[in-house]
N, C-alpha and C positions, 0 to 999 in steps of 0.2 A: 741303376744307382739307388743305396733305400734312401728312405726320407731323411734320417741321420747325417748319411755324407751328402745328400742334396744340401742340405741345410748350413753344414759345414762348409760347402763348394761355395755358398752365396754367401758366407762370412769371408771367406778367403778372398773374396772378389771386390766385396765391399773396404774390406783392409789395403787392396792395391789400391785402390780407386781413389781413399782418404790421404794415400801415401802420395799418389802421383798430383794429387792437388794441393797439398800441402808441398808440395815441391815448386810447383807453377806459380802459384798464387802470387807469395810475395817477392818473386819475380818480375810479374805483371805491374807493381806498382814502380813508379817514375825514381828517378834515383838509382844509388846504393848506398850500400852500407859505409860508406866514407863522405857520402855528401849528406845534406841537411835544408830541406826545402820547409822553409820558412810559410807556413798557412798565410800572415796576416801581408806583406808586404811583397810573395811571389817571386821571392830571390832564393838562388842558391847560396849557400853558405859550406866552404870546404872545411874540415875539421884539418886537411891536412894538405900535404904540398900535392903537383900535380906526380913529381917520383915520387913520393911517399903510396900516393894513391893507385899510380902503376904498380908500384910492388907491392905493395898488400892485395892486391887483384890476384896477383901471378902469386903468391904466398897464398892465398886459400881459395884458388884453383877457381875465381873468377873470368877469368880471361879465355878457359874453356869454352868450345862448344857444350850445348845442352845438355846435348845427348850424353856426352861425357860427366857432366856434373852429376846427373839423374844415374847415370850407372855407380858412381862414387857415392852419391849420399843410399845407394840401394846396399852399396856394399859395405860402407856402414852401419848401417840399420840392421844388416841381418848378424853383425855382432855385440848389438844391444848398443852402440854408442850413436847418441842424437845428435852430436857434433857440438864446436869449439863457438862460444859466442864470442863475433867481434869486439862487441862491445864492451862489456864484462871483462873479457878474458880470464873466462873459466868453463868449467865443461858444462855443457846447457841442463842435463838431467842432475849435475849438483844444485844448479840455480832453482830450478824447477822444485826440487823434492824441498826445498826450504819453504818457499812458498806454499807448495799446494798443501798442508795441514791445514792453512785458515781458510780456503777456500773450504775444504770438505768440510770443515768444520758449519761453514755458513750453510752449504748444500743440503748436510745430512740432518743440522737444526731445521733449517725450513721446511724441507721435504717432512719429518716427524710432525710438526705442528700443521704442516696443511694438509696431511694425511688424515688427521685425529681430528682438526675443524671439518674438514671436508666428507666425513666420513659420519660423522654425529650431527653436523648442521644437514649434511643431505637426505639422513634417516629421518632427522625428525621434520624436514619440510617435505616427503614424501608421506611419513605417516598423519600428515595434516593436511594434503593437497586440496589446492584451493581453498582454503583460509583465511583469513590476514595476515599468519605467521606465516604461512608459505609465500605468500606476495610480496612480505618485507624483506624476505631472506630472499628470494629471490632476483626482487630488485637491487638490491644490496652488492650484491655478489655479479650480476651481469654488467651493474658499473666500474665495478673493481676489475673484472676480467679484461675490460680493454682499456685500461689505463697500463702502461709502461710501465714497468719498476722501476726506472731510474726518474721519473714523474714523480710517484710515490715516496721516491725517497727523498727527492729534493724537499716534497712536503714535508717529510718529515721530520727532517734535520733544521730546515727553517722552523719549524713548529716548536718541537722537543729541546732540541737542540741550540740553535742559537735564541728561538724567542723563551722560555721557558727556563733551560738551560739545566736540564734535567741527564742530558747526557751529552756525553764526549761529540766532538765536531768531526774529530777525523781521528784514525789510527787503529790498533788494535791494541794497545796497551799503552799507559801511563810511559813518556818517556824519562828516564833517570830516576824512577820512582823504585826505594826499596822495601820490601814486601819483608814482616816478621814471621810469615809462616806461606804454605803452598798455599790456600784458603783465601787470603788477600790476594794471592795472582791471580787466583781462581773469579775470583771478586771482580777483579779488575778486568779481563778479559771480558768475561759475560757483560760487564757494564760498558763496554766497544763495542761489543758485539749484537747487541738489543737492539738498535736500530734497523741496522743491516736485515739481520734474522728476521724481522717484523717486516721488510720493505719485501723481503721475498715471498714471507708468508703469504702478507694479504694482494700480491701478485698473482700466487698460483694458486691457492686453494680454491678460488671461482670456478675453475677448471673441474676437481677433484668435486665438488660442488653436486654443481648439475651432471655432471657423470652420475652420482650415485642418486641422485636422486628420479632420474630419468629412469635410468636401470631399475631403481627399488621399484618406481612407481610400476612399472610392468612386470615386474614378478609378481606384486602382490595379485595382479589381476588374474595370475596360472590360477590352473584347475586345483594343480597338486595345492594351494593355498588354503581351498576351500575343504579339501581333502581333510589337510590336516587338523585343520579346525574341526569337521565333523567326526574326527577322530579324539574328540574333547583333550587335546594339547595345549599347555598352557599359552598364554597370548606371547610372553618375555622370550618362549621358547620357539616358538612361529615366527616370528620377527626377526631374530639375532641367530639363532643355529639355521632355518629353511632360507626364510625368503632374504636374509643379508648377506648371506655367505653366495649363493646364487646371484647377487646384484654386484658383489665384490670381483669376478671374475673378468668383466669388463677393465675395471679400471688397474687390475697388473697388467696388461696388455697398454695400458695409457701411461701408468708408471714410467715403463721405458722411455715412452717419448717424452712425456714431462721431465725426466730427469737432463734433457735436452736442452730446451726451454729454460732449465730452473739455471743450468750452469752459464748459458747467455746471461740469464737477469744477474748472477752472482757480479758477471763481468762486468758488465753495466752500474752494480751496485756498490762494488768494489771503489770505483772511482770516482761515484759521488760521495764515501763517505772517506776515500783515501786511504780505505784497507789495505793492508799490504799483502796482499795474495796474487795466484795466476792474471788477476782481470787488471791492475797495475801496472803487473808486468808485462802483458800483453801489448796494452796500450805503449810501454816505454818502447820494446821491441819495435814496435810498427813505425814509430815516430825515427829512432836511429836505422832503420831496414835491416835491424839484426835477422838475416835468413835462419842460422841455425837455430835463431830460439824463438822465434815464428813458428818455426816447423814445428820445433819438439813440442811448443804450447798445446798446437793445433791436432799434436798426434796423440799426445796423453788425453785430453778431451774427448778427441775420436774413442779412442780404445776405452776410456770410458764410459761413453754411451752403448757402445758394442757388447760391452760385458754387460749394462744393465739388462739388455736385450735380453742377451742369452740368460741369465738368472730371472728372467720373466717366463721366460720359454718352460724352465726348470717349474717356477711356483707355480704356474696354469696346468701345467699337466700333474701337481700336487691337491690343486683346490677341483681339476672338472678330472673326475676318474677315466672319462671316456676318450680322454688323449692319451692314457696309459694302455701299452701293450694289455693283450688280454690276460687273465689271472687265471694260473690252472691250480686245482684243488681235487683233493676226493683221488680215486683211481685215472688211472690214466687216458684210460677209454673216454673220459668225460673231460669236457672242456666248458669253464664258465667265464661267461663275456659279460661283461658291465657294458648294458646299452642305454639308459635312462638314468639320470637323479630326477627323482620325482618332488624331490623335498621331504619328505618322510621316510623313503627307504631307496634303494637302487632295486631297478629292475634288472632281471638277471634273466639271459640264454642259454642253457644248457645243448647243449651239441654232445652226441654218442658218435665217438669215429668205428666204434667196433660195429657201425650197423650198417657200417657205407654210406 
């Protein structure tokens, strides 16, 4: 098998695997989807009669064996439909595709700003190691890395928010509020959204942080460094085209998983500040045991992190040439192989096949 469909076979593996536990899972938890177990006082509470609740069982194929449901939600699945929310009573990927805008919205904000902090603050505590500036950014950042985002945001909403009162408490828009042009929606949004975006930032950029600054710090030490210096190469140009774009390498490979990480903190973030995105609805899901839209939450997440993967997979063999097939040029007889970035040039293997 090549590396391709290798690759492909442990994508396919990992999709069963997310399917089959997204199936299980909120299974596992106590109840159903027609009762309502009360956290503070440990009583059940029926939404409906005890037939009512026999037959909505036996109407959406509760009362099943397992084995039988899991073969039915498979066989849904493989014609795109994520199934009927109890609760709701509406199809779960309508529910879902309303929500999940503001969620991406918070994800692809955060992710941009703690990409660009994380990426400029890491450079310049690497090009200053062991400093005072590197020790304050340092310190800085390894406090914020293990603090919660839903910690941070609570700070920040009591801070900003309620003490201060500089922005909205909960929402993502002004309600009944109407706007004279696109510009003030525009307005209004971002100004719901500033907290949130800011709780996830300074959540994840710690991360993205000391990645880059680890990584820079040990490029600078290559040979090729020195190299190109004694190649009297300008310093902006040593820095930013060699030794960052080499330190940048690591952290697509970290992207993916961060993008992991960030969609948890969204969910978490989401319901301290009462956004109305996937982390809302998630929480509302889990509380009435809506199975269907448990699943579907849990499967669009999935397949999102899966697909960050794979577009990591894509830009790494973009930025290191040496994960790229070999590159033929010139006649045929000749064959050139990119085996090194030096930082200044690619070293190159020429191979004559016509010589045996």
């Amino acid at each position: 098998m090549s590396k391709t469909g290798l690759r492909l076979f442990e994508y396919l593996l990992a999709f069963l695997v997310i399917v089959s536990l997204n199936f299980a899972l909120p299974r596992m938890m106590p109840g159903d989807p027609f009762l309502h177990y009360s956290a503070e006082v440990d009583e059940t509470v029926a939404f409906y009669s005890r037939e009512q609740i026999q037959y909505f069982r036996e109407y959406y194929g509760l009362n099943r064996p397992l084995h039988q449901q899991y073969a039915a939600y498979l066989k849904e699945l493989a014609r795109g439909d994520l199934g009927f929310s109890y609760y709701y009573k509406e199809n779960v990927l309508s529910i879902i595709l309303r929500r999940l805008p503001w969620t991406l919205f918070l994800v692809a904000s955060a992710m941009v700003f703690s990409i660009a902090l994380g990426i400029i603050l890491g450079s310049y505590s690497a090009w200053r190691r062991d400093k005072w500036q590197d020790s304050v950014l340092y310190t800085v950042f390894i406090v914020f890395s293990e603090i919660p985002a839903f910690l941070v945001g609570l700070a920040l909403l009591i801070w900003f928010g309620a003490g201060l009162g500089l922005f909205p408490l909960a929402g993502a828009v002004t309600h009944f509020a109407r706007y004279n042009n696109i510009w003030e929606r525009v307005k209004d949004i971002l100004h719901h959204a500033a907290l949130p975006v800011l709780t996830l930032t300074l959540a994840r950029t710690g991360g993205i942080y000391l990645l880059v600054r680890n990584s820079l710090g040990t490029v600078l030490t290559k040979d090729y460094m020195r190299t190109a210096r004694a190649k009297g190469l300008k310093e902006l140009r040593i820095r930013y085209s060699h030794a960052l774009r080499n330190a940048l390498m690591p952290l697509v490979t970290r992207l993916a998983i961060q993008l992991g990480a960030l969609l948890g903190g969204a969910i978490l973030a989401e319901n301290v500040f009462s956004y109305p995105g996937v982390g809302v609805l998630m929480r509302s899901a889990v509380v009435v045991r809506d199975y269907p839209l448990i699943q579907g939450i849990f499967l669009v997440l999935a397949v999102g992190v899966m697909a960050a993967n794979v577009l990591a997979d894509l830009a790494y063999r973009y930025l290191d040439p040496r994960t790229r097939p070999a590159a033929v040029t010139g006649r045929d007889a000749w064959k050139v192989k990119v085996t090194t970035w030096t930082g200044v040039g690619y070293e190159l293997e020429l191979k004559d096949d016509s010589c045996g």
